[in-house]
C-alpha positions in Angstrom: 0.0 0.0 0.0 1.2 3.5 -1.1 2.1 5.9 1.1 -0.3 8.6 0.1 -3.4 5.9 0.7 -1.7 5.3 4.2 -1.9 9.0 5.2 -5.6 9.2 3.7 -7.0 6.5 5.8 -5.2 8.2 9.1 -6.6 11.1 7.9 -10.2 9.7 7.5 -9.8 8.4 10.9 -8.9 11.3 13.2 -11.5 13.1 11.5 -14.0 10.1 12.3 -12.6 10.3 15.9 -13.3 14.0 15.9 -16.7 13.7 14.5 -18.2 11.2 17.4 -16.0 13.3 20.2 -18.3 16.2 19.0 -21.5 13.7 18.8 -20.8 12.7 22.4 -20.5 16.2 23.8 -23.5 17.6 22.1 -25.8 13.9 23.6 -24.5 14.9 26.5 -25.0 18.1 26.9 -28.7 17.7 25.5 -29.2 15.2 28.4 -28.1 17.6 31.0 -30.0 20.2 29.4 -33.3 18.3 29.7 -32.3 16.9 33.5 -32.3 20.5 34.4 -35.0 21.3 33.2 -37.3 18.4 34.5 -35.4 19.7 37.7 -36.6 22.9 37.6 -39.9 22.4 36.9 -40.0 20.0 39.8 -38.7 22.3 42.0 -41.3 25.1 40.8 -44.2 22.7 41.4 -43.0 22.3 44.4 -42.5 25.9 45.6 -45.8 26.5 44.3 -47.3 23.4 46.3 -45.6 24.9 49.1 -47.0 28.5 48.5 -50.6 27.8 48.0 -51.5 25.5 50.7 -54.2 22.7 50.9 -57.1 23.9 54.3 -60.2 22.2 55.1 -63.3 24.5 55.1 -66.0 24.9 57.5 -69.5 27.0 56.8 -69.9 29.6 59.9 -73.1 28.3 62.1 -75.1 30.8 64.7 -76.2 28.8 67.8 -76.4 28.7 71.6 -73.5 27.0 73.6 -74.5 25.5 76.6 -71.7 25.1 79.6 -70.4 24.5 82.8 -67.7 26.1 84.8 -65.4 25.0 87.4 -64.7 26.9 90.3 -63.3 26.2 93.7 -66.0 26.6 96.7 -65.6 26.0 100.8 -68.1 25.0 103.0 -69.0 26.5 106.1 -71.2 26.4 108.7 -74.6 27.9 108.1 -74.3 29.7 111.8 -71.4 29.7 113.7 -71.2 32.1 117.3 -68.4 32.6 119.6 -69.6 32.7 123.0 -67.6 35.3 125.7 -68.4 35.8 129.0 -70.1 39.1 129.4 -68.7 39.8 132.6 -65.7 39.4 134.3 -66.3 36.0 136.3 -64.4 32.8 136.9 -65.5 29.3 135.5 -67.5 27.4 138.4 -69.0 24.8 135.9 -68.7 23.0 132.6 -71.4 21.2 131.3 -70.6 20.6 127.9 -66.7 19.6 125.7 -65.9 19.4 122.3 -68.6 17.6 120.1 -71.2 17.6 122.5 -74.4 18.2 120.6 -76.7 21.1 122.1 -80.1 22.4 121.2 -81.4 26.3 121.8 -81.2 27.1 125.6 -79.4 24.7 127.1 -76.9 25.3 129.7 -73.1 25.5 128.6 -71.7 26.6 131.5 -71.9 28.5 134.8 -69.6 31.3 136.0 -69.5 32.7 139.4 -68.4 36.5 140.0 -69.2 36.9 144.2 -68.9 41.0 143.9 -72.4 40.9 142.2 -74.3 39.3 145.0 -73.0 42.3 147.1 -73.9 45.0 144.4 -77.3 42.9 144.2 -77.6 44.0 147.9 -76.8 47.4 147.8 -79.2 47.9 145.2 -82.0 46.5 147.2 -80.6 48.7 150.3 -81.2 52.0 147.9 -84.3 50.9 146.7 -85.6 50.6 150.5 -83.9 53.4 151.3 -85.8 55.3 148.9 -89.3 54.2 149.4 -89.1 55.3 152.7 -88.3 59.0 151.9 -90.5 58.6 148.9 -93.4 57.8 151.9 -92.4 60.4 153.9 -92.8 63.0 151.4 -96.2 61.2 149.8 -97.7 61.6 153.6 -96.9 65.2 153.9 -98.5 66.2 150.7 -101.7 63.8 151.7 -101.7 66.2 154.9 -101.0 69.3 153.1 -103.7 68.8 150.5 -106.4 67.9 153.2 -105.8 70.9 155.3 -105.9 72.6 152.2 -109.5 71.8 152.0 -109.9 74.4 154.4 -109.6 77.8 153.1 -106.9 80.3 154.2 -105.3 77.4 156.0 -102.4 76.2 153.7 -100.8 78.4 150.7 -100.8 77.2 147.2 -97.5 77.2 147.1 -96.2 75.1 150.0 -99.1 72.2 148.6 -96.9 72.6 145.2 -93.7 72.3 146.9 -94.8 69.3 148.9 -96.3 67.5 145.5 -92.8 68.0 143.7 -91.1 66.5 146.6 -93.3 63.6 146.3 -92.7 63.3 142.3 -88.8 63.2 143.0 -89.3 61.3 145.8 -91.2 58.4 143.7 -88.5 59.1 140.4 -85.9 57.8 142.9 -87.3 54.9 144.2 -88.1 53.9 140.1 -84.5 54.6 139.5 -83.3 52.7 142.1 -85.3 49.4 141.2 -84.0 50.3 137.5 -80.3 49.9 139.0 -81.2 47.2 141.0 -82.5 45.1 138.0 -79.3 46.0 136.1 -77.4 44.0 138.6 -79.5 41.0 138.7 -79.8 41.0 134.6 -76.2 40.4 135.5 -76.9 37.0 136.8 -78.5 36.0 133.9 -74.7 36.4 132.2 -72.9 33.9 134.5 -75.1 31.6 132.8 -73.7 30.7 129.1 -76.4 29.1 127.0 -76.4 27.7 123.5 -78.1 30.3 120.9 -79.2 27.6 118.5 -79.3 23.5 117.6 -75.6 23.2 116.8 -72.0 21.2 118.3 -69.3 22.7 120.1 -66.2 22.8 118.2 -64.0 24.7 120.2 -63.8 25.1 124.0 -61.2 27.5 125.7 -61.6 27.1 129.2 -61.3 25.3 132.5 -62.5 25.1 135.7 -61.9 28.2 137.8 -60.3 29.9 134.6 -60.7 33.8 134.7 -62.6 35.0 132.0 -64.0 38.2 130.6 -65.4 40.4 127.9 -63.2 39.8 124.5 -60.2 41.7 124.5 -60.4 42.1 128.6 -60.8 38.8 130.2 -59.5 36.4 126.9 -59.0 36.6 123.4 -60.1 33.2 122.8 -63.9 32.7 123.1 -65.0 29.9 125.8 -66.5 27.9 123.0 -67.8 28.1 119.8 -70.9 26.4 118.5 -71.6 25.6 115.0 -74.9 24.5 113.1 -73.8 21.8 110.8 -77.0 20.4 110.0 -77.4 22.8 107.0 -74.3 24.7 105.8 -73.4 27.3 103.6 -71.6 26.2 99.9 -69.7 29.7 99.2 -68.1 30.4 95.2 -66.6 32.6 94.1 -67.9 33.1 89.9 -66.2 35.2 87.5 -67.4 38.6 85.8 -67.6 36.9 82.6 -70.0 34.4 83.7 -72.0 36.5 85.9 -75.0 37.4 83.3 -78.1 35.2 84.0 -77.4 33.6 86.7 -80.3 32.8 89.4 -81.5 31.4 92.3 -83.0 28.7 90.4 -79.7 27.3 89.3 -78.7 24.0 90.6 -74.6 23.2 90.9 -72.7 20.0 91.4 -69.5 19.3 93.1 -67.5 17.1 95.4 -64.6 17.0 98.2 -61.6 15.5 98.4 -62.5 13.3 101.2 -65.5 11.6 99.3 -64.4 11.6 95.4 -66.8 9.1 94.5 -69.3 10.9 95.4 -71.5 14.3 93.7 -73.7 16.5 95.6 -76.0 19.1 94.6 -77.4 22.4 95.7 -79.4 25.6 94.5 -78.6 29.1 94.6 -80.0 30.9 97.3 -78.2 34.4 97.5 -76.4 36.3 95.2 -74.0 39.3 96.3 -75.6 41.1 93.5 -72.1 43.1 92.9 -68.6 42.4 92.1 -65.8 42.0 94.5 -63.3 44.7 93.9 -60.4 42.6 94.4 -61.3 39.3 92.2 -63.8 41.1 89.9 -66.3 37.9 90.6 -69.6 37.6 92.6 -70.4 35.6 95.6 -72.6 33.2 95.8 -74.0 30.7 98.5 -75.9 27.4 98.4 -77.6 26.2 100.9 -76.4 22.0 101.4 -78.1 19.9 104.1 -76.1 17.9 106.1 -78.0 15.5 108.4 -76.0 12.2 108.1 -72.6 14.9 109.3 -70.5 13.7 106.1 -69.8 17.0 105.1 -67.6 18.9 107.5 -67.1 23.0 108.0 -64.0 24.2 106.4 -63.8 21.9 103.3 -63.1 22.5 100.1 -65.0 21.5 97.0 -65.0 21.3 93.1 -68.3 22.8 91.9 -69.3 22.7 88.8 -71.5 26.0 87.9 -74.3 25.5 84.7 -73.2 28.8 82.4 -76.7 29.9 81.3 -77.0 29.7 77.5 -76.9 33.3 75.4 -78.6 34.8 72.6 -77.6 33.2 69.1 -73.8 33.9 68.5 -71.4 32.0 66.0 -69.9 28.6 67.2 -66.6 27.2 65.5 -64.0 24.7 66.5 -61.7 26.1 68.7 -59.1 25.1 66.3 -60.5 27.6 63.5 -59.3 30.2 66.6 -55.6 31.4 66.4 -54.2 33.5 69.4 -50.8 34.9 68.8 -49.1 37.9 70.4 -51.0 40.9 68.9 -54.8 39.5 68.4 -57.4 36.5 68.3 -58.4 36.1 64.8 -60.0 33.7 62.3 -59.2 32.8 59.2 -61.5 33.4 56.5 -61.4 32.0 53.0 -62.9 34.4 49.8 -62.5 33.4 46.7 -59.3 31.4 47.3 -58.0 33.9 49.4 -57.0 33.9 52.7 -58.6 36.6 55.4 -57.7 37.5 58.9 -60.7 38.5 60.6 -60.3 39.8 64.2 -63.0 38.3 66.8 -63.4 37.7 70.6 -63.8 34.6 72.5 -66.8 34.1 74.7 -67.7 30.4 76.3 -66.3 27.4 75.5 -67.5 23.4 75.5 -65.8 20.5 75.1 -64.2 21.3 71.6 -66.5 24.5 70.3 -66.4 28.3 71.6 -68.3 31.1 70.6 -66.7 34.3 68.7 -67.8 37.8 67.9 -66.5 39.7 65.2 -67.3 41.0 61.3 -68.6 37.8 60.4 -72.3 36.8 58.8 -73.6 33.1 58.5 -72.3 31.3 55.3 -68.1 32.5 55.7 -66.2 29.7 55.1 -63.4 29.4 57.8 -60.4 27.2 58.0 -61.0 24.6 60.4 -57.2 24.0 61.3 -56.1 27.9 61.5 -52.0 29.2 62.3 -50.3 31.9 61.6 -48.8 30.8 58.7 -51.2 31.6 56.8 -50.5 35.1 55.7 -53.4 37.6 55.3 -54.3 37.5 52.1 -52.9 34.7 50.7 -53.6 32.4 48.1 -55.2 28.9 49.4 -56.8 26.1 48.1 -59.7 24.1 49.7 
């Protein structure tokens, strides 16, 4: 073979090479070209995805929302009295301890104070004392007045004279039985008697113990008597809940020391204001406690009925968002998402009522956050 054929057939080669080197680049880069681009439109469905989001809807519903509230309450007794002596005295006897059960009038306890008896006597002594001036003077107007009879025998004068004396006379001998009773009402106070049906829960004294008008004799009362048979459920319930509220409402709670069981009791008074301090209203039931299971002083879970309002809009609390600045709900127009600013009112189980710029038919999002913008496209 020639040289010149050699060189040809070299030459046809390289240029062969060449040719499928460039084929090779250009299949590749078309390749590449088309991965990026499925790429990028992958990624823009994505974003988009991502910027439009799916939301369930819910229609907007007016109704009433029915409730109860939980509030802490204490019982206490329905009368309760600290007995003092009214006197100053000492203790001569006790009748009665801690848990005796006592009934209106009966004697609790007798005191003994011996400078009484001997006031009792010098009261007696002045009311004597008394009548027998007051006689004195009444017999010398009786003989004035019949001399009197006579004319020119007595002046008109010295009879008037005489009847005063007798007027004073008798005012003293009524003030002196006044004084005299005072002392022997007296008596009556060394005698310590039970006020009402009740149990003594607190006793302070012993026999022979000195005692005396609070503050003076004792600070401590010589006992204390309560009436447990009915007792006094007290709340406490919150401005918000206040409105409608009567004395025919009916509550449920229970204590600690009987869990498994639920009592029940009806409004009898309402404060009819607000405490200044706690913004709330007290109220008190009246709870009858004859078999004594119930005890003064406990504490109890009560469950207060909210009274039902006029038609408002009920959603799922979830269609509520609270962030820092506002409570809003998220309404949907159009595929487009709206913040609309409301207030809560009560709540149930898993539905609360709101107030805002809303009329029946808006279609909220039933799972609302945040990041949702205002204004934002959505789609349902």
């Amino acid at each position: 073979m020639s040289l010149c054929i050699i060189m040809n057939i070299l030459k046809n080669r390289s240029t062969l090479a060449v040719i499928l080197l460039i084929a090779a680049i250009t299949i590749g880069s078309c390749n590449s070209d088309k991965k990026e681009k499925e790429q990028q439109v992958k990624t823009q469905q994505q974003e988009n995805a991502a910027e439009v989001p799916s939301v369930e809807l819910v229609p907007i519903q007016k109704g009433k929302l029915s409730s109860t509230i939980a509030v802490p309450g204490e019982l206490i007794p329905y009368q309760q009295v600290d007995l003092y002596a009214k006197i100053n005295s000492y203790v001569k006897r006790l009748l009665v301890d801690i848990g005796s059960e006592v009934h209106t009038g009966q004697l609790l306890a007798t005191l003994e104070a011996p400078e009484i008896n001997s006031q009792l006597a010098a009261a007696q002594s002045r009311i004597k004392q008394q009548e027998v001036i007051y006689f004195a003077s009444k017999a010398t107007y009786d003989r004035l007045l019949s001399t009197s009879k006579t004319p020119g025998t007595i002046s008109e004068n010295d009879l008037e004279q005489a009847e005063a004396k007798k007027n004073s006379d008798y005012a003293n001998v009524e003030a002196a039985k006044s004084s005299y009773k005072e002392v022997a009402a007296n008596l009556d106070y060394l005698q310590i008697k039970a006020p009402f049906d009740g149990v003594i829960t607190s006793r302070n004294v012993n026999l022979g113990a000195y005692v005396g008008p609070a503050g003076k004799g004792s600070d401590l009362p010589l006992f204390v008597v309560q009436d447990q048979k009915r007792m006094r459920l007290v709340i406490s319930v919150p401005e918000l809940y206040t409105g409608g509220l009567s004395s025919k409402s009916e509550v449920t709670f229970s204590v600690k020391a009987l869990p498994n069981q639920k009592f029940s009791a009806r409004v009898k008074r309402l404060a009819g204001a607000l405490d200044e301090k706690l913004r709330s209203e007290r109220l008190e039931m009246d709870v009858y406690n004859k078999d004594k299971r119930l005890l003064p002083g406990m504490y109890a879970d009560v469950d207060v009925p909210v009274p039902t309002r006029d038609s408002t809009f009920i959603v799922a609390k979830t269609a509520v968002v609270i962030s820092t600045e506002k409570v809003f709900v998220i309404r949907v127009n159009n595929h487009r998402a709206e913040w609309v600013n409301v207030k809560k009112g009560f709540q149930s189980g898993d539905k609360t009522e709101i107030y805002g710029d809303l009329k029946p038919g808006d279609k909220l999002v039933k799972q609302a956050t945040d990041e949702i913008r205002d204004g934002q496209q959505v789609k349902d």
